[in-house]
C-alpha positions as CSV (number, residue, x, y, z in Angstrom):
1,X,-5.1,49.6,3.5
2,X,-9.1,49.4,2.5
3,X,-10.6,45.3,3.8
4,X,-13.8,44.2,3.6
5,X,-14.5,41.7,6.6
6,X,-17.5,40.6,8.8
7,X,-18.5,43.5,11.4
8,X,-17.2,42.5,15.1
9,X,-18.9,43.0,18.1
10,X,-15.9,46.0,19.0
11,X,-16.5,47.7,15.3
12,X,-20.3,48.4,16.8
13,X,-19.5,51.8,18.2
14,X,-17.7,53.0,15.4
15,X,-20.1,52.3,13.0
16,X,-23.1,53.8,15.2
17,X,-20.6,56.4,15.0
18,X,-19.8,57.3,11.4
19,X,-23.7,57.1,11.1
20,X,-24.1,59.7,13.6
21,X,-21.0,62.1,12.5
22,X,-23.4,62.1,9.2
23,X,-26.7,62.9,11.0
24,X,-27.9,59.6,10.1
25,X,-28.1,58.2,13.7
26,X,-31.9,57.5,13.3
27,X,-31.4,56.0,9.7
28,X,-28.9,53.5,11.8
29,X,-31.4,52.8,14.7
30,X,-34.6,52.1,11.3
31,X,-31.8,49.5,10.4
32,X,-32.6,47.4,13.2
33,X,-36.3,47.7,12.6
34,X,-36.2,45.4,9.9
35,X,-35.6,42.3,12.8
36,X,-37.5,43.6,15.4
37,X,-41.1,42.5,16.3
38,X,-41.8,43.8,19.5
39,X,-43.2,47.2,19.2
40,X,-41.6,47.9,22.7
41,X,-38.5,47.5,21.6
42,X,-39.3,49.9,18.8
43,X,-40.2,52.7,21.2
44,X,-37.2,52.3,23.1
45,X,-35.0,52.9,20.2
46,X,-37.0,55.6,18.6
47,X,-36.0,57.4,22.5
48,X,-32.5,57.8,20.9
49,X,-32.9,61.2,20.5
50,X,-33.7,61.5,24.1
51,X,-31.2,59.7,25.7
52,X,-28.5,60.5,23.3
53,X,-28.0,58.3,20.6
54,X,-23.9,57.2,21.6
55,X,-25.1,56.7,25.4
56,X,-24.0,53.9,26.8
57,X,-27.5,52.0,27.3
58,X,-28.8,52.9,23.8
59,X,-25.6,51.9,22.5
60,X,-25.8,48.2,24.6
61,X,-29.3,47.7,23.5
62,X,-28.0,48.4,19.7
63,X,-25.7,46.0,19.8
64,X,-27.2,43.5,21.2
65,X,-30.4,43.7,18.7
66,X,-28.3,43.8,16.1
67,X,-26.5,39.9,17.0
68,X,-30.2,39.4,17.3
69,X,-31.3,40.6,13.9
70,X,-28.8,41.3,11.5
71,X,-27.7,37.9,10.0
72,X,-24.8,38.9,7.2
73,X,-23.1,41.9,7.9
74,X,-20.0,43.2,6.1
75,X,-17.5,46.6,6.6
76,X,-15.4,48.7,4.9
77,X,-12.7,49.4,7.1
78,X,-9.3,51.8,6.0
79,X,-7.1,53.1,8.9
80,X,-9.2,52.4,11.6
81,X,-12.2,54.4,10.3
82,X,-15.3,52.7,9.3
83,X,-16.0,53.7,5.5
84,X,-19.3,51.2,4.6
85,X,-21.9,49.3,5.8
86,X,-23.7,45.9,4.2
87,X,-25.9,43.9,5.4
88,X,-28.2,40.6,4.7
89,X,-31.5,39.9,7.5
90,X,-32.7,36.5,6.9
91,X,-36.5,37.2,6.5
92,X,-39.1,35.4,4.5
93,X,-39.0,31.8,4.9
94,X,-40.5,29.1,1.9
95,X,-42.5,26.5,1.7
96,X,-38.6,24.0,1.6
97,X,-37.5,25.6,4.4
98,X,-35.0,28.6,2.8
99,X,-35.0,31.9,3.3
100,X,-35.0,35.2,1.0
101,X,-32.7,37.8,2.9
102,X,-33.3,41.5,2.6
103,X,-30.3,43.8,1.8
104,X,-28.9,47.1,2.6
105,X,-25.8,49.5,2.5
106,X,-24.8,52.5,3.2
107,X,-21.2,54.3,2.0
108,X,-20.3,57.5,3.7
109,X,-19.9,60.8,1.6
110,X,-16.5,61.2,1.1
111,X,-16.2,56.8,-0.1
112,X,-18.9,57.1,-3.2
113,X,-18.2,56.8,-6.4
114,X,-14.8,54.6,-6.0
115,X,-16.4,51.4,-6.4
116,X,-17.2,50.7,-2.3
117,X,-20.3,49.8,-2.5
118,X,-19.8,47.2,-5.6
119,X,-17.2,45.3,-3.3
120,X,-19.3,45.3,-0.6
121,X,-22.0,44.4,-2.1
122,X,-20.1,40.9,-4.2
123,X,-18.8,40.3,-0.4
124,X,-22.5,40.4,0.9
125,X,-23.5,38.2,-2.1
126,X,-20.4,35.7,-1.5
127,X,-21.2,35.3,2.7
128,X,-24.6,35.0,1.7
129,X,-24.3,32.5,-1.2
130,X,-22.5,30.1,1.2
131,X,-25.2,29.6,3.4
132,X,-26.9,26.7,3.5
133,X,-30.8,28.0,3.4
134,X,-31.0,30.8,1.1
135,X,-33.2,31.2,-2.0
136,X,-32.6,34.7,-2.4
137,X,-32.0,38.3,-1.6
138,X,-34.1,41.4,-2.3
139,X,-33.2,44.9,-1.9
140,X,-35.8,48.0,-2.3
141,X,-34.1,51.5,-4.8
142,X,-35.9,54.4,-5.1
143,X,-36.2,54.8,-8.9
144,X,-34.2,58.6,-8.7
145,X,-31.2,56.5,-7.7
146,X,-29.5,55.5,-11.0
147,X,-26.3,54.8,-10.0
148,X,-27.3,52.3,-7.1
149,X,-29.6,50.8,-9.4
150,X,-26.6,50.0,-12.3
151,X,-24.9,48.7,-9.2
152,X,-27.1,46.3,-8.2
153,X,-27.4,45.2,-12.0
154,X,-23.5,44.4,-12.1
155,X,-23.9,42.3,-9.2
156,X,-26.7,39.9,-10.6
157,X,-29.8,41.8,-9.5
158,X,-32.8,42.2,-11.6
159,X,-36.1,44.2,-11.5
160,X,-38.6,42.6,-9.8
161,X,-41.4,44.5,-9.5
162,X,-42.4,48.6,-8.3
163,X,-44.5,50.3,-6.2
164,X,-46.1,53.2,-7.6
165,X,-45.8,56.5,-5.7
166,X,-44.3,54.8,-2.7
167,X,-42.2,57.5,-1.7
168,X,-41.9,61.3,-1.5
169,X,-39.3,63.7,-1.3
170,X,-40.5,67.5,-0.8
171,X,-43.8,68.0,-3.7
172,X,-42.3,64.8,-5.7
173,X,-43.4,61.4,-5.3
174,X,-41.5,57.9,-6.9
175,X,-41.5,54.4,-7.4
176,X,-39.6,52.1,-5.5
177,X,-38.1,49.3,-7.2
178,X,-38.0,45.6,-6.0
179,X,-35.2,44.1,-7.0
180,X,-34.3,40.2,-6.5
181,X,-31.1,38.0,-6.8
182,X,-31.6,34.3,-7.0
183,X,-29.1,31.8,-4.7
184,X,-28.1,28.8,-6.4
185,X,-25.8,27.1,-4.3
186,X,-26.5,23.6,-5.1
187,X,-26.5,23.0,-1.4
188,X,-29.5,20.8,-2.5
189,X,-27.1,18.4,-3.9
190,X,-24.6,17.8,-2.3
191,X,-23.9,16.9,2.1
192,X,-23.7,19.9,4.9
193,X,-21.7,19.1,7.9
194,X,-22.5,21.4,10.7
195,X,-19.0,21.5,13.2
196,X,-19.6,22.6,16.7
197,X,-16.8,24.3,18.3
198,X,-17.6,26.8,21.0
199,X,-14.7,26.2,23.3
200,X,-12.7,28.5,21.5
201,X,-11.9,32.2,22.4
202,X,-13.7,35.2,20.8
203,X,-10.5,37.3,20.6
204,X,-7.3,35.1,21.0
205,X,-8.4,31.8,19.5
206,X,-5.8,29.5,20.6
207,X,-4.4,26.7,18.4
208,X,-4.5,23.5,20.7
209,X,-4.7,19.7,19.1
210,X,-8.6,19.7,19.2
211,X,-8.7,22.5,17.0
212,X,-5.6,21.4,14.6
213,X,-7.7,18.1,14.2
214,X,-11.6,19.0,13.6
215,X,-10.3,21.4,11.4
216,X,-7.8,19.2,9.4
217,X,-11.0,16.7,9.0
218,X,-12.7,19.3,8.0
219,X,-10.7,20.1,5.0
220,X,-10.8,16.3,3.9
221,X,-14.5,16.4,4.1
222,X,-14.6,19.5,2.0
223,X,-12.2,18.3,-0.6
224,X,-14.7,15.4,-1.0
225,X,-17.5,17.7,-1.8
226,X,-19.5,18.0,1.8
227,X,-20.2,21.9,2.6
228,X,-19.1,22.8,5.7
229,X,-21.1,24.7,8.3
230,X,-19.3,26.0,11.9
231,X,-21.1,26.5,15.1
232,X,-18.6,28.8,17.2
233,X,-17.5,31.9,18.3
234,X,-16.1,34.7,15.8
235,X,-12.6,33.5,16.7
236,X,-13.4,30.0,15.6
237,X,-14.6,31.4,12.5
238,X,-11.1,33.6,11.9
239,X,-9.0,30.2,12.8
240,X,-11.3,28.7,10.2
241,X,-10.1,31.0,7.6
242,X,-6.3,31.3,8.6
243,X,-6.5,27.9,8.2
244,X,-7.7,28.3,4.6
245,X,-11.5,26.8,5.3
246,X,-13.8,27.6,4.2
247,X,-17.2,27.4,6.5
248,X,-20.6,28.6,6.6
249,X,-20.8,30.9,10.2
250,X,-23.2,30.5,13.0
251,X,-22.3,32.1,15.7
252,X,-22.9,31.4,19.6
253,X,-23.2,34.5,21.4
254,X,-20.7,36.3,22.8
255,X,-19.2,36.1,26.3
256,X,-17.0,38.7,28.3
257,X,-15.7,36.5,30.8
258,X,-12.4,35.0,31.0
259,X,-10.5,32.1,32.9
260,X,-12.2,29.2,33.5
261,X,-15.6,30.8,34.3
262,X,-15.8,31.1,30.8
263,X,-16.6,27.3,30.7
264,X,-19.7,28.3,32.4
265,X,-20.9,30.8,30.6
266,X,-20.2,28.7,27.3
267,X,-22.2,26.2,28.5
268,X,-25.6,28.1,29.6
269,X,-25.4,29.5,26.1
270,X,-25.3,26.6,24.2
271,X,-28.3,25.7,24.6
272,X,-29.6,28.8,22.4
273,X,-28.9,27.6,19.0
274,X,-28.5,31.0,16.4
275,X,-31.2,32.2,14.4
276,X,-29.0,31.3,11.2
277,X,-29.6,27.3,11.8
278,X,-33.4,27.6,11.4
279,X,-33.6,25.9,8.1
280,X,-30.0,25.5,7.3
281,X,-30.1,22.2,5.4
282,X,-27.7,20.1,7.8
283,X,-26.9,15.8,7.0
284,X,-24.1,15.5,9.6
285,X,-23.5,17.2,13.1
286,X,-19.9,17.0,14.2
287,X,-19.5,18.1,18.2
288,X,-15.6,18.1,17.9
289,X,-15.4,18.0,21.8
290,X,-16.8,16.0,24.4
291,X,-17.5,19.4,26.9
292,X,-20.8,20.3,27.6
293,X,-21.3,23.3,25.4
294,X,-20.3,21.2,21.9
295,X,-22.6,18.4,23.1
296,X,-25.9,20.2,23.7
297,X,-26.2,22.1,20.3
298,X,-25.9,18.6,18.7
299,X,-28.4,17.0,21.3
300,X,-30.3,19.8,20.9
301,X,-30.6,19.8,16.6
302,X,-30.8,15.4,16.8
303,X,-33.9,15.9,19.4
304,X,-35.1,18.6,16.6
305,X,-34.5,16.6,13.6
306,X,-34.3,12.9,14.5
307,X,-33.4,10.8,11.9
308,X,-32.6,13.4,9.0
309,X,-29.0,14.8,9.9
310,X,-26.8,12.2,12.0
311,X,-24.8,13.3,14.9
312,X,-21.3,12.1,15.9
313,X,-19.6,13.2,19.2
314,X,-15.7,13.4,19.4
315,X,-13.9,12.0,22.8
316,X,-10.5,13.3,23.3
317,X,-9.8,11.5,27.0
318,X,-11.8,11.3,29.8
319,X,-11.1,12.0,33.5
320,X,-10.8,9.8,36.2
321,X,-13.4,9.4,38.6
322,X,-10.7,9.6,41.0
323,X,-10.6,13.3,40.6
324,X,-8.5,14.6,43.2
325,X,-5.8,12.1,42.0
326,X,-5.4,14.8,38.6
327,X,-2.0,16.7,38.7
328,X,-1.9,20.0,38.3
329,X,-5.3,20.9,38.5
330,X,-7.4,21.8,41.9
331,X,-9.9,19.7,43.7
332,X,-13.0,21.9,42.6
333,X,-11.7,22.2,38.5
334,X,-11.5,18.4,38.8
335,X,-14.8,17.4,40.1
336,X,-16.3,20.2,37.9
337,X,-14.6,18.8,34.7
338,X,-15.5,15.0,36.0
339,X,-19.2,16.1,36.2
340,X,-19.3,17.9,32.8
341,X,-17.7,14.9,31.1
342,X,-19.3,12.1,32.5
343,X,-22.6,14.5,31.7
344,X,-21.9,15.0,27.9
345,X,-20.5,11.6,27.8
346,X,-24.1,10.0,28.5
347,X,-25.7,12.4,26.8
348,X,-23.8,11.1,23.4
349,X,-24.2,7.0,24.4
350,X,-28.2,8.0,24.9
351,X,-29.1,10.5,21.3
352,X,-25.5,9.9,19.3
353,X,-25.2,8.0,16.3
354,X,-21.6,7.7,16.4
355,X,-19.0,8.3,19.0
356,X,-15.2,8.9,18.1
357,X,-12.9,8.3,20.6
358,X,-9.5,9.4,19.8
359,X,-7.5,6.6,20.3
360,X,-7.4,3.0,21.3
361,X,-6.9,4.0,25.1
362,X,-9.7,6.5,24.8
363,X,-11.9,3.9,23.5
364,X,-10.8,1.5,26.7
365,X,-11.5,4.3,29.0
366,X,-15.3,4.4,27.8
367,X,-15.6,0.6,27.4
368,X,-14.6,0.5,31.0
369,X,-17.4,3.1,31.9
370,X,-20.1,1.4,34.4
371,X,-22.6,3.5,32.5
372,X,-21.1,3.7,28.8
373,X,-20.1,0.0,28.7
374,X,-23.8,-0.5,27.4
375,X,-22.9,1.4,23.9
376,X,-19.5,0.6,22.9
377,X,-20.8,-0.6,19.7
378,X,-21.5,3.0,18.8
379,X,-18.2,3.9,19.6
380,X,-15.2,4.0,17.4
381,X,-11.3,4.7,17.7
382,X,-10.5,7.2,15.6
383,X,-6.9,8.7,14.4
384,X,-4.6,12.0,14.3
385,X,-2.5,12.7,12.1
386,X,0.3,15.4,10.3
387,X,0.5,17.1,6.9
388,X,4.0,15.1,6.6
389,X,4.9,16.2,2.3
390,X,4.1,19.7,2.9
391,X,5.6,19.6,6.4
392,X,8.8,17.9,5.4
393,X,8.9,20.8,2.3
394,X,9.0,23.4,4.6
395,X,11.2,22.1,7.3
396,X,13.8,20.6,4.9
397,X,14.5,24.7,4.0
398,X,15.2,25.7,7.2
399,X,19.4,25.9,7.7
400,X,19.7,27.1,11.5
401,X,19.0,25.6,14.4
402,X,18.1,29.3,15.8
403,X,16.8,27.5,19.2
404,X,17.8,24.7,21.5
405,X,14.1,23.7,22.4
406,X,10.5,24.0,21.1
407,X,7.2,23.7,23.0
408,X,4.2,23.6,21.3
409,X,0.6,23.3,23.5
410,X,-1.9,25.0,24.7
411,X,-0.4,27.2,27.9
412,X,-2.2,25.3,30.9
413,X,-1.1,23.8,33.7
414,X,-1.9,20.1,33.4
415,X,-0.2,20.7,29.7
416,X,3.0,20.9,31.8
417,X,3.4,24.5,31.4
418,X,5.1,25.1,34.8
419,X,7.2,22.7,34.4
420,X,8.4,23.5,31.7
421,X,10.2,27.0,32.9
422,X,11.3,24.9,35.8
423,X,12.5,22.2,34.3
424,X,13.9,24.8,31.1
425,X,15.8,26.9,34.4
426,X,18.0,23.9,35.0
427,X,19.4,23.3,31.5
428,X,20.3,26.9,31.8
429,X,22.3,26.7,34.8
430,X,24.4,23.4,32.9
431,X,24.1,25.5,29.7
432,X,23.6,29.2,30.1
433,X,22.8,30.3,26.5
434,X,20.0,28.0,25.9
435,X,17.1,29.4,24.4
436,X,12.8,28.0,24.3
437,X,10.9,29.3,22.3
438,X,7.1,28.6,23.8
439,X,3.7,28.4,21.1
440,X,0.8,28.5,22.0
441,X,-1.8,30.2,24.3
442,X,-4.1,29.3,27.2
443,X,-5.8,30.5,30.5
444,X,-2.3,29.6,32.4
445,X,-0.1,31.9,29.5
446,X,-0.1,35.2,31.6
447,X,0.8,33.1,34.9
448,X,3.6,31.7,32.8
449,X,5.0,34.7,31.6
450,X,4.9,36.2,35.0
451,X,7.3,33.3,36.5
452,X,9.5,33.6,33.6
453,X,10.1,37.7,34.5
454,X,10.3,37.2,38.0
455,X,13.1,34.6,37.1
456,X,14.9,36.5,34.9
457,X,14.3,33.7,32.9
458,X,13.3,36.1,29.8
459,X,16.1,35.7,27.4
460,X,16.3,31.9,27.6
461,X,12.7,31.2,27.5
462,X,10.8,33.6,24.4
463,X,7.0,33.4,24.1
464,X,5.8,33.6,20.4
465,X,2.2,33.0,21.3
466,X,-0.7,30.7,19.2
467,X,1.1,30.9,15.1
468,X,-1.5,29.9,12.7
469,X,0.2,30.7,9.5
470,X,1.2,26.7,8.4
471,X,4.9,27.9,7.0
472,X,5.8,29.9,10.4
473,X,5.0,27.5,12.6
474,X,6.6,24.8,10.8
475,X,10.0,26.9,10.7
476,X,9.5,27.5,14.0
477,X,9.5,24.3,14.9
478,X,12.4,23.2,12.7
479,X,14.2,25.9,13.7
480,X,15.1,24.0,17.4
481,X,17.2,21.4,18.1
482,X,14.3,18.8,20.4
483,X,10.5,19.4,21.3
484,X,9.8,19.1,24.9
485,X,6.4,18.4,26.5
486,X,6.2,17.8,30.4
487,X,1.9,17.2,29.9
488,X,0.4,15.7,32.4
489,X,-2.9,14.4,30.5
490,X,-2.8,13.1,27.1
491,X,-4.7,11.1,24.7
492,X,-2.9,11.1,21.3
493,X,-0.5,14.9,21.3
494,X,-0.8,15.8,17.8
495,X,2.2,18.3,18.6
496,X,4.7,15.2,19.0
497,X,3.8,14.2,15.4
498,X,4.0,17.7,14.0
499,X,7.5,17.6,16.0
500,X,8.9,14.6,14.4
501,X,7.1,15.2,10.7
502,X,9.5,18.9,11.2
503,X,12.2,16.8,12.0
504,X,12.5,17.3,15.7
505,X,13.0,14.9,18.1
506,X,10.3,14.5,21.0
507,X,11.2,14.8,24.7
508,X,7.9,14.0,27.1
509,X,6.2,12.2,30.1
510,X,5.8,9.2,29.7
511,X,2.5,8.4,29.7
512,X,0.4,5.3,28.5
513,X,-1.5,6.9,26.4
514,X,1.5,8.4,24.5
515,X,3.2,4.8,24.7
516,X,0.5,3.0,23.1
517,X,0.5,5.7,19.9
518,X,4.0,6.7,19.5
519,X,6.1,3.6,21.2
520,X,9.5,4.1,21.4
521,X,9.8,6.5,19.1
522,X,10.2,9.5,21.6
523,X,11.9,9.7,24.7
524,X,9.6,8.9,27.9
525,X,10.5,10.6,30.9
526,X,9.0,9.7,34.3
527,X,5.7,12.1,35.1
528,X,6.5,14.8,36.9
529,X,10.5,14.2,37.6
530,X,11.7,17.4,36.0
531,X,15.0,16.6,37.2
532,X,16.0,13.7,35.1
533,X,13.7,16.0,32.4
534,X,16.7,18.6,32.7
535,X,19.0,16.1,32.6
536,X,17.7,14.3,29.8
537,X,17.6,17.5,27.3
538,X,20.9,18.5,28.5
539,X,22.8,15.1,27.7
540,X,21.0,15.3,24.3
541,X,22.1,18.8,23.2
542,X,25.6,18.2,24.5
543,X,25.6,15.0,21.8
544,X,24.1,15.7,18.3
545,X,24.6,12.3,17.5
546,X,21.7,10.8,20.3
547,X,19.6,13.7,18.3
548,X,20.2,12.8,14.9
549,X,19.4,8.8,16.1
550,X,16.2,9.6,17.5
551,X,15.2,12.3,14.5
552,X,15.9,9.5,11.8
553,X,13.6,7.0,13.6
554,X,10.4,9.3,14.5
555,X,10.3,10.6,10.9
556,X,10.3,6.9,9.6
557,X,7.6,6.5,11.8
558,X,5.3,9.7,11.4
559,X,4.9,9.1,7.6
560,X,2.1,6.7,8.0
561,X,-0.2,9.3,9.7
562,X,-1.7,11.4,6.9
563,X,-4.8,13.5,7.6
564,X,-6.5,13.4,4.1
565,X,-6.3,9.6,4.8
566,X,-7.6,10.2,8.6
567,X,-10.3,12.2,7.5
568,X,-11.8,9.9,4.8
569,X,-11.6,7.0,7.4
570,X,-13.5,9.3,9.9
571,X,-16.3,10.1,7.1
572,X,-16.8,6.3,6.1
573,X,-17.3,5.5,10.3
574,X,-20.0,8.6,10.2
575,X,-22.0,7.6,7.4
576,X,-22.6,4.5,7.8
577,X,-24.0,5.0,11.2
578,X,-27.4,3.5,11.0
């Protein structure tokens, strides 16, 4: 099946590939030329035929001057095998601050003449159209090319001027023609809001609360007419658009390590902001985390632009400066995590216009700060919320209850993860056929998985990973009898509403934090007893009727909590920031 989608860092070799299986390997390497300026660099490339053009190095240095360089790129891709090539290099800036971007393509052989290069092309057109800072692209034909040129007609380009005699082939000579396609966006008029989310993964993007929620008040923004810009990884950018929104890419640049050195890494590389921001015409910066790396882009572009764009910094909880005190975390993690918070924290009270702390208690836990006490005016409690009609449409299909138990989180151990097979391998001894079903993913997911094996815990407890398809994880969710979450930090758990807007009723620690949003309508359990946990799920699955009780009252409940409501609240607070 033939898709067109951006290139990936892992479709780089192919594509140097299928150039080189066509003798074109030094027509691939000229590519890069048009975004190089160091005439070192130049040289080193131009060595390709030396070195061998698929060695590793020349590959490396490819690769990594093309993230550089290249700043729209699309592929055609069918089977695996890399049939096109289209691209968009951000080049001449104007007088307001835009940009006119310079085109090329390539199709291979066998691919011409089935209408490739027209689809790649409109793609080009579409990724390029979105962006914030563009006045135009420009493409060069040589005037022997007929076909390409009646291409680039159908897609909106016109002649724009030609250079006599500018190129030869054997005793002939042509023209090159300039072509030119104007961008009207009508970025101009109408608000950008730039999202910054670089905690999430390149290649497995997970699907915790923090990303449910900027990217649910995303949606409301951009159903009131704001244009939406995202500062993350590719993998933000893909749960962007399984999520149906629609953003504007920049993209940080890419890391290979994993685990919680990752946090590192992110966080050194923040503070080079892409090349695709310089000019992008941004009026609100959202940093939907309070770590390090979402802060400093947004310090980074207020310091830039002072009073033009206003910046607003997202608290989800903070830690306590009692660090060692933290469950299920280690002594180093903790103090690391303490110092990085407290860090960004300061950083948002000091350059912010707006902090939004999610949650009354979150807003306590800064007003109680020795430090951020001084700025609570700047801070307001902000909500979560569900997608209750369309969530109660699709659970309200599902028939069977096909499991006893759902948990939905990301796969960490302060999340409860651990617990939970412990906790899940004593219902099974009182009830042998029980069956979880686990969401979600996370640095602590492999560990998990590895306990559940050694257990023999595999047929009662099933791993479905991160779902990001709205239906399937709704069914999934309605499809068990209770929701369980043994976390051990909190601040609002937009999984428990999702739970009880699907029907479900909730099972969790007890926590204040959960008390003070959801009451009594779930069932508190002390933190860390998993015993009386076990017990607890095992007396309600033996009893449909304490199930059915505690089901009616949470979806009573959950109806108030409405993101397109959330999100219009959240805009109002941002704007009128002074």
């Amino acid at each position: 099946m033939l898709e067109i989608r951006p290139l990936k860092l892992t479709d780089f070799h192919r594509l140097h590939s299928s150039y080189d299986k066509l003798g074109s390997g030094k027509h691939f390497i000229d590519l890069y030329w048009l975004g190089l300026k160091h005439i070192s660099l130049k040289w080193l490339l131009a060595q390709g035929g030396l070195f061998g053009s698929t060695s590793p190095l020349i590959r490396a240095i490819l690769s990594r001057i093309y993230y550089k360089s290249v700043s729209f790129s699309v592929i055609a891709i069918e089977d695996g095998k890399i049939l096109g090539h289209c691209f968009a290099i951000l080049r001449d800036k104007q007088s307001d601050g835009s940009f006119i971007a310079e085109y090329g393509i390539w199709v291979s052989e066998e691919s011409r003449g089935k209408g490739l290069g027209l689809k790649l092309t409109q793609k080009i057109i579409e990724i390029a159209s979105s962006y914030g800072a563009m006045s135009g692209i420009r493409l060069y034909v040589w005037e022997n090319n007929p076909g390409a040129i009646e291409l680039y007609k159908k897609t909106g380009f016109k002649q724009h001027k030609v250079i006599k005699q500018d190129k030869s082939f054997g005793d002939k000579k042509f023209d090159t023609i300039e072509m030119y396609l104007p961008i009207v966006s009508g970025t101009d008029k109408k608000k950008t809001a730039l999202f910054i989310a670089n905690g999430i993964d390149e290649n497995n993007p997970g699907v915790a609360g923090g990303e449910t929620r900027f990217i649910e008040i995303a949606k409301g923004w951009s159903s009131r007419g704001l244009i939406i810009h995202l500062l993350s990884s590719k993998g933000g950018y893909k749960l962007c658009s399984d999520f149906n929104l629609k953003v504007v890419p920049h993209y940080i640049r890419p890391t290979t390590s994993s685990g919680r050195s990752d946090f590192l890494y992110k966080s050194f590389y923040s503070m080079f902001l892409p090349k695709s921001l310089t000019g992008s015409k941004i009026d609100i910066v959202y940093s939907t985390n309070e770590q390090i790396y979402d802060v400093l882009p947004g310090f980074l572009l207020k310091i830039k632009r002072g009073k033009s764009l206003k910046w607003a910094v997202v608290v989800h909880w903070l830690p306590p400066y009692k660090w060692w005190g933290r469950k299920q975390s280690t002594f180093t993690n903790s103090f690391l995590f303490l110092v990085s918070e407290r860090i960004s924290l300061y950083i948002a009270c000091l350059f912010a216009d707006r902090i939004l702390a999610v949650s009354d208690s979150t807003r306590d836990q800064i007003k109680n700060d020795f430090f951020a006490k001084f700025f609570i005016k700047k801070v307001g409690a902000v909500k979560c919320g569900v997608n209750f009609s369309d969530m109660k449409k699709v659970s309200d299909r599902v028939e069977e209850k096909k499991y006893d138990a759902v948990f939905l989180k990301r796969l960490q151990a302060v999340k409860g993860v651990f617990d939970l097979i412990d906790i899940w391998e004593t219902v099974i001894k009182e009830l042998p056929d029980a069956k979880l079903v686990v969401i979600g993913a996370g640095i602590d997911g492999e560990e998990a998985r590895k306990r559940v094996l050694d257990r023999g815990l595999d047929k009662n407890i099933i791993f479905r990973g991160a779902i990001y398809d709205f239906e399937t994880k709704v069914r999934e969710l309605a499809s068990a009898k209770l929701f369980l979450l043994p976390t051990y930090e909190e601040n609002w758990a937009i999984a428990i509403g999702e739970a009880m807007a699907a029907s479900v009723p909730v099972f969790a620690y007890s926590l204040p934090e959960l008390d003070a949003v959801w009451g009594d309508n779930y069932c508190g359990i002390k933190l860390g007893d998993k015993v009386s946990f076990a017990d607890k799920l095992i007396s309600a699955l033996k009893n449909q009727q304490i199930l059915d009780n505690m089901k009616s009252k949470a979806l009573n409940f959950v109806r108030g909590y409405d993101w397109d409501l959330i999100s219009a609240e959240e805009l109002e607070q941002v704007s009128k920031t002074p």
